[in-house]
Structure formats: structure tokens, C-alpha cells
PyMOL CGO cylinders between C-alpha atoms (Angstrom):
from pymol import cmd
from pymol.cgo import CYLINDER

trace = [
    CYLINDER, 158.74, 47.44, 106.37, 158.63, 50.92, 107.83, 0.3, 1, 1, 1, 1, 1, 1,
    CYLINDER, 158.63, 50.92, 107.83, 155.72, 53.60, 107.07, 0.3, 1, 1, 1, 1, 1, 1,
    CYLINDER, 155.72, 53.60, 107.07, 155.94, 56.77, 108.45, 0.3, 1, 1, 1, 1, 1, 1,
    CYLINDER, 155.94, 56.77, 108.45, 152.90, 59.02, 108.52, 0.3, 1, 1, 1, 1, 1, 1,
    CYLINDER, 152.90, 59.02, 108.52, 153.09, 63.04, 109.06, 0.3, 1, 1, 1, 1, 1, 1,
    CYLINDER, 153.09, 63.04, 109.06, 150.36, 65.11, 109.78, 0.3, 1, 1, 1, 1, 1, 1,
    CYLINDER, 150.36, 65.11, 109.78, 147.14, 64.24, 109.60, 0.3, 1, 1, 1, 1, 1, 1,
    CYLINDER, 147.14, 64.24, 109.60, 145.52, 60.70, 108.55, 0.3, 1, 1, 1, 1, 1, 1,
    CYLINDER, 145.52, 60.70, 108.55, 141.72, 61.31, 107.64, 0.3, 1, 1, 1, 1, 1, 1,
    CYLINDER, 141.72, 61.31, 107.64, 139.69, 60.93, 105.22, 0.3, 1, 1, 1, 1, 1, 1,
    CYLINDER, 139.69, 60.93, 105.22, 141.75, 63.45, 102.44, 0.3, 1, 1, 1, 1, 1, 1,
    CYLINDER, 141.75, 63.45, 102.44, 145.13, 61.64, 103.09, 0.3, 1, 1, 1, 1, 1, 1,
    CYLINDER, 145.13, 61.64, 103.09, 143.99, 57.50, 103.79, 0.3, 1, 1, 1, 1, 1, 1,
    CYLINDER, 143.99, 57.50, 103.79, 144.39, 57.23, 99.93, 0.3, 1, 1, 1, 1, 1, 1,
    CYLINDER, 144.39, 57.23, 99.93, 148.01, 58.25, 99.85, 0.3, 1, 1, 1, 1, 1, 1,
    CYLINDER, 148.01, 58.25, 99.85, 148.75, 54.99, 102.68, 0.3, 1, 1, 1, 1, 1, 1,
    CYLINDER, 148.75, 54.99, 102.68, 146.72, 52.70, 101.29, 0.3, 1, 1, 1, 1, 1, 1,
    CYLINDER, 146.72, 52.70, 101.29, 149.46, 51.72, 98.35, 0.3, 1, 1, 1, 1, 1, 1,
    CYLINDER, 149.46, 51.72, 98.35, 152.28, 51.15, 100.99, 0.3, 1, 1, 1, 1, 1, 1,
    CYLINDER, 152.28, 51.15, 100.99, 150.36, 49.58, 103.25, 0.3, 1, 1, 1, 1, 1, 1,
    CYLINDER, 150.36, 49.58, 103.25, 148.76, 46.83, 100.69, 0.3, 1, 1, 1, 1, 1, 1,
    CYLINDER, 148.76, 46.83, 100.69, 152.41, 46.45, 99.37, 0.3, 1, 1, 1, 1, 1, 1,
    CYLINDER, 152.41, 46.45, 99.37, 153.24, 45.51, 103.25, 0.3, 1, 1, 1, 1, 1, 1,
    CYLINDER, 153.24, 45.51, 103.25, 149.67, 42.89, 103.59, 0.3, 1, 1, 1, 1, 1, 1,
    CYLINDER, 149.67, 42.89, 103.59, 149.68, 41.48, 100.04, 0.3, 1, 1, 1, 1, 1, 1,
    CYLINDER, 149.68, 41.48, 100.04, 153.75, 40.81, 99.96, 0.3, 1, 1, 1, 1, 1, 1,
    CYLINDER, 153.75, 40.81, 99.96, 152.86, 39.51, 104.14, 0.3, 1, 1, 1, 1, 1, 1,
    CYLINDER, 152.86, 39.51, 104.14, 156.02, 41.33, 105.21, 0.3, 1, 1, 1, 1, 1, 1,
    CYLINDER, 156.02, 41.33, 105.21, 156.19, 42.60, 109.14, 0.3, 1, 1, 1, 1, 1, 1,
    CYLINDER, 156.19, 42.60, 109.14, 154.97, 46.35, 109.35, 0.3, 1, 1, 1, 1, 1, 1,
    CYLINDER, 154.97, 46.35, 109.35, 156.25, 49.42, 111.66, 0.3, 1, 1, 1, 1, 1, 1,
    CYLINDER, 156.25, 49.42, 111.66, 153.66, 52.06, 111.11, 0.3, 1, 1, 1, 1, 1, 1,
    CYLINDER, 153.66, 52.06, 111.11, 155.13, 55.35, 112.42, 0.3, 1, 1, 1, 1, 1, 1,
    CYLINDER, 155.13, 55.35, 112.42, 152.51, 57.39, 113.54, 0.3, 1, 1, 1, 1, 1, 1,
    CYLINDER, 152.51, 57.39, 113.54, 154.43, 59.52, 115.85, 0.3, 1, 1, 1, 1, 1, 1,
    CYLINDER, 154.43, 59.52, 115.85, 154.84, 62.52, 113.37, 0.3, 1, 1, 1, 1, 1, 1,
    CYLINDER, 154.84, 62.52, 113.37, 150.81, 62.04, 113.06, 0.3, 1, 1, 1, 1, 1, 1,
    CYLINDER, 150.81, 62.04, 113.06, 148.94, 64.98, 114.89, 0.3, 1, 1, 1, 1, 1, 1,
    CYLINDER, 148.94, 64.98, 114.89, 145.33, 63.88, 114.31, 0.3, 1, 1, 1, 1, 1, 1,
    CYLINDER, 145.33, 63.88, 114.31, 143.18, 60.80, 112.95, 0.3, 1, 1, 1, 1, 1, 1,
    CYLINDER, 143.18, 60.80, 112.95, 139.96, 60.50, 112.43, 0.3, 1, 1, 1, 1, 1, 1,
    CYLINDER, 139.96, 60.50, 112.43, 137.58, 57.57, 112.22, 0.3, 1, 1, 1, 1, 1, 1,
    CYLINDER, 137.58, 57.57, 112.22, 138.85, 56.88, 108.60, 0.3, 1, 1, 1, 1, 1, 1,
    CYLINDER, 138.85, 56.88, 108.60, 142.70, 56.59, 109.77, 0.3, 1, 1, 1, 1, 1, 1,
    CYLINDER, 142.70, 56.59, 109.77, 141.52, 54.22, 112.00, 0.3, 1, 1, 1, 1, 1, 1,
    CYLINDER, 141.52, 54.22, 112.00, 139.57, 51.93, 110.18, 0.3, 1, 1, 1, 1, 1, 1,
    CYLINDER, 139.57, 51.93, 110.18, 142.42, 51.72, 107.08, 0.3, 1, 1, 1, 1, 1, 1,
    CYLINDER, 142.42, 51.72, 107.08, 145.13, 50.90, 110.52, 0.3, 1, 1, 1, 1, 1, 1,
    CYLINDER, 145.13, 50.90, 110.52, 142.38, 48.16, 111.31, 0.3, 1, 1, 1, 1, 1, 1,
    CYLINDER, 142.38, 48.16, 111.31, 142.33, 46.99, 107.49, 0.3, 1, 1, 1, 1, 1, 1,
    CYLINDER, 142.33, 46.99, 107.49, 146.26, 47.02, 107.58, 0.3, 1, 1, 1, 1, 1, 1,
    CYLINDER, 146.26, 47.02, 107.58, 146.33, 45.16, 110.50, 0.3, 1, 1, 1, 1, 1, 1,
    CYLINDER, 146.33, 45.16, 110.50, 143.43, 42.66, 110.10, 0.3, 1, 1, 1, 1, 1, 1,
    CYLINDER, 143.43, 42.66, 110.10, 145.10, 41.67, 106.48, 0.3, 1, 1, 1, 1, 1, 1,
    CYLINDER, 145.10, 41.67, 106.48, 148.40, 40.96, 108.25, 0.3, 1, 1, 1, 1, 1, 1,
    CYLINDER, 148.40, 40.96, 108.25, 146.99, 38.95, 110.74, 0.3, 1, 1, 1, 1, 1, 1,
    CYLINDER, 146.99, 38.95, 110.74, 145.41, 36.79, 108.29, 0.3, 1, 1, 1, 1, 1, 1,
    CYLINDER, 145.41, 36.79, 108.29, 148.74, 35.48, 107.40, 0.3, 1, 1, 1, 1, 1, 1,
    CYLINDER, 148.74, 35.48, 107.40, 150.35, 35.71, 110.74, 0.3, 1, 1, 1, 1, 1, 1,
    CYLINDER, 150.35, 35.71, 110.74, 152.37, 38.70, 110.03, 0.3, 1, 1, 1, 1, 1, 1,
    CYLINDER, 152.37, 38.70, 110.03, 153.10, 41.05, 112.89, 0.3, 1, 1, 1, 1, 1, 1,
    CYLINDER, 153.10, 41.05, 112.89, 152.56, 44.67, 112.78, 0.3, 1, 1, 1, 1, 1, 1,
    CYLINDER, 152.56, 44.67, 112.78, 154.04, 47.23, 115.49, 0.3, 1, 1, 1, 1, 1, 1,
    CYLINDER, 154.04, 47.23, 115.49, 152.79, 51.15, 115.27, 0.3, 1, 1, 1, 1, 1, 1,
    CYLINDER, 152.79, 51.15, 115.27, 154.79, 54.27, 116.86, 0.3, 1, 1, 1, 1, 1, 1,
    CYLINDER, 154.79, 54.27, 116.86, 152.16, 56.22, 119.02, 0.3, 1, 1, 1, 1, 1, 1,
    CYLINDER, 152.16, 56.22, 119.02, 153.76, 57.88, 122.07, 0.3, 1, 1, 1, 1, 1, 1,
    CYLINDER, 153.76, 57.88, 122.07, 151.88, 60.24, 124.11, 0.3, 1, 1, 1, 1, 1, 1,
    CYLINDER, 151.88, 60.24, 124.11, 149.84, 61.72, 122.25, 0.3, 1, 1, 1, 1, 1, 1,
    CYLINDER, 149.84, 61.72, 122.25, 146.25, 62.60, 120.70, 0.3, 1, 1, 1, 1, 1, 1,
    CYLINDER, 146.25, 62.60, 120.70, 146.70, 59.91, 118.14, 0.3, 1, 1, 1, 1, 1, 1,
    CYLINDER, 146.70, 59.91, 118.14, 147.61, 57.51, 121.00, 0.3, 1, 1, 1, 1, 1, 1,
    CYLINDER, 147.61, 57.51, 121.00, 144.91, 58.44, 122.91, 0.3, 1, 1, 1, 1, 1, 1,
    CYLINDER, 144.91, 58.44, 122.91, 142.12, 57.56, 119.93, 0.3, 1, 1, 1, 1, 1, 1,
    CYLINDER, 142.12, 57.56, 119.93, 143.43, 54.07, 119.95, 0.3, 1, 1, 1, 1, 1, 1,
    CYLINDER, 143.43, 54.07, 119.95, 142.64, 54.10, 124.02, 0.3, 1, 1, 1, 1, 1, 1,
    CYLINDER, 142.64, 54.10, 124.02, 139.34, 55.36, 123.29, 0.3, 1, 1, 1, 1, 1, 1,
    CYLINDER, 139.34, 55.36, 123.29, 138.46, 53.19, 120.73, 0.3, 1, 1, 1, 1, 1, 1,
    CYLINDER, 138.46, 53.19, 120.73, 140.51, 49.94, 122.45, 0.3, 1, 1, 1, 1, 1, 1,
    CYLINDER, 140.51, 49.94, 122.45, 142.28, 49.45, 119.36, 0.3, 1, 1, 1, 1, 1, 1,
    CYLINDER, 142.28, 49.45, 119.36, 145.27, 49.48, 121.88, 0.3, 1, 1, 1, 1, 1, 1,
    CYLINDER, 145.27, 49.48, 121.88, 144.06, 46.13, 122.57, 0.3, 1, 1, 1, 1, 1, 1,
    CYLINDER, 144.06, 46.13, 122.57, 144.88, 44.38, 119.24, 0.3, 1, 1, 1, 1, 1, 1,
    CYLINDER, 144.88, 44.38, 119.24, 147.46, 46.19, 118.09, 0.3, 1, 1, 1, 1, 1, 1,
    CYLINDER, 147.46, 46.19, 118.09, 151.21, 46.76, 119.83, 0.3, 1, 1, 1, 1, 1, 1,
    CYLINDER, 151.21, 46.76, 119.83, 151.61, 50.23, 120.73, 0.3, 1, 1, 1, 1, 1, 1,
    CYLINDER, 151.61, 50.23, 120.73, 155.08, 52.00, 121.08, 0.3, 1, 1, 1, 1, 1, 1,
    CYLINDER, 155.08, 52.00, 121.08, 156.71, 55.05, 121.75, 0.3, 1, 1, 1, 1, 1, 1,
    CYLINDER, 156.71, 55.05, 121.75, 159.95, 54.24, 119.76, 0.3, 1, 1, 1, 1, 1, 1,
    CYLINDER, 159.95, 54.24, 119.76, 161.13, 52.78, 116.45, 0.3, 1, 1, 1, 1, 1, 1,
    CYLINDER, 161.13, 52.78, 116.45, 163.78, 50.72, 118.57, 0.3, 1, 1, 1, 1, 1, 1,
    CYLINDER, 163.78, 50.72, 118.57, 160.82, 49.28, 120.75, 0.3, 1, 1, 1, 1, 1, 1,
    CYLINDER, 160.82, 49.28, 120.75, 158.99, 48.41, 118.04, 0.3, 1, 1, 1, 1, 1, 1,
    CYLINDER, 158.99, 48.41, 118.04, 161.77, 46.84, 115.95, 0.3, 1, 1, 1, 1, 1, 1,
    CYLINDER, 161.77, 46.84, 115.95, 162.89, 44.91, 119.38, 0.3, 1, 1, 1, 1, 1, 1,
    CYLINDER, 162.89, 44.91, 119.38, 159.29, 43.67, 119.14, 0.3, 1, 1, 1, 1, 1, 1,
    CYLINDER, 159.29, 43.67, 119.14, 159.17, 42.50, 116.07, 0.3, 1, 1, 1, 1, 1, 1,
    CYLINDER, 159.17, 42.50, 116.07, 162.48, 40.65, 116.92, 0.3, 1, 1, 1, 1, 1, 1,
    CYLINDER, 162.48, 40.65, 116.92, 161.28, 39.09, 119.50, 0.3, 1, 1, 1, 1, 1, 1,
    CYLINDER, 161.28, 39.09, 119.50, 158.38, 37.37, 117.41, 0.3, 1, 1, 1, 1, 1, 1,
    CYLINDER, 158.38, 37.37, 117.41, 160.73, 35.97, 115.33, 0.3, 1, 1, 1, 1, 1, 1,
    CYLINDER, 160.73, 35.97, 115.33, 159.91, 37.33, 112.14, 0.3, 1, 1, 1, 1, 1, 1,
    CYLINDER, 159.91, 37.33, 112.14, 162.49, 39.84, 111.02, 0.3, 1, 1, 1, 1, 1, 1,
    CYLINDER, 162.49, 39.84, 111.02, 166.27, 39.85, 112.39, 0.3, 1, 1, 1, 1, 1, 1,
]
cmd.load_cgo(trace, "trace")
């Protein structure tokens, strides 16, 4: 499943992910989010990308997110999220990815 996210993901526009994202944890399907059109998050775009990705995990279900250089990118550095969660700078690389873990293909 692919998610694309465009402009800003804070506290005003978490609501408007949430839906696609629970379809992607609650039907356990592998997740691309696409952040790269994303210009700024804020704490509350990061926790619901922590949600997504902690309620995938609980299944085993790989998630991937798009992040190349840039401001969005450099919150998950901050914050280490970068550390739990695959970071990309392409779609390709982060379908290759979830190839490669065996789950979609």
C-alpha cells in the first residue's frame, strides 16, 4: 500500500492520514509512506508515523517511508526515529525493500 503525503503533516492534517493508514495496520498489508512531497512535520506527524509503524510491527508487517533530503528527513535524525524505521529517497528503493523482505512481489 502506497500513501503519499503533501504539504504539511501536523496537528490540522494527522486526521486526514489516520483512515489510510489504519486501513494499511488493521488489514496488516506492507506500507510505503511517501513523505517526500511533505515540507514540514511536527511532533504530531511524528507520533501518528510511530503509531503506523508500531501497529505494523505488531504483526510483522514492514513499512518503508520516502524522506530524501530534506527538513522532514532531518526530524526523523533528530528524533532517531531513523533508527526504527527504513528511510528512502525513492519509491523504487523503497519498493526494492519491501521486496527484499519477502512480503510483497
Amino acid at each position: 500500500m502506497l500513501i503519499a503525503v503533501s504539504g504539511e503533516l501536523d496537528l490540522s492534517t494527522c486526521d486526514q492520514l489516520k483512515p489510510a493508514a489504519d486501513e494499511a495496520v488493521f488489514g496488516q498489508r506492507p506500507l510505503i509512506l511517501d513523505l517526500s512531497g511533505c515540507k514540514f512535520i511536527d511532533s504530531s506527524g511524528l507520533r501518528l508515523v510511530l503509531q503506523i509503524a508500531n501497529g505494523l510491527a505488531e504483526d510483522e508487517v514492514p513499512m518503508a517511508v520516502i524522506a530524501a533530503e530534506s527538513n522532514v528527513r532531518k526530524m526523523f535524525s533528530l528524533t532517531a526515529i531513523d533508527q526504527t524505521i527504513p528511510l528512502f529517497d525513492t519509491r523504487q528503493q523503497a519498493l526494492l525493500w519491501l521486496q527484499g523482505e519477502g512480503k510483497i512481489g
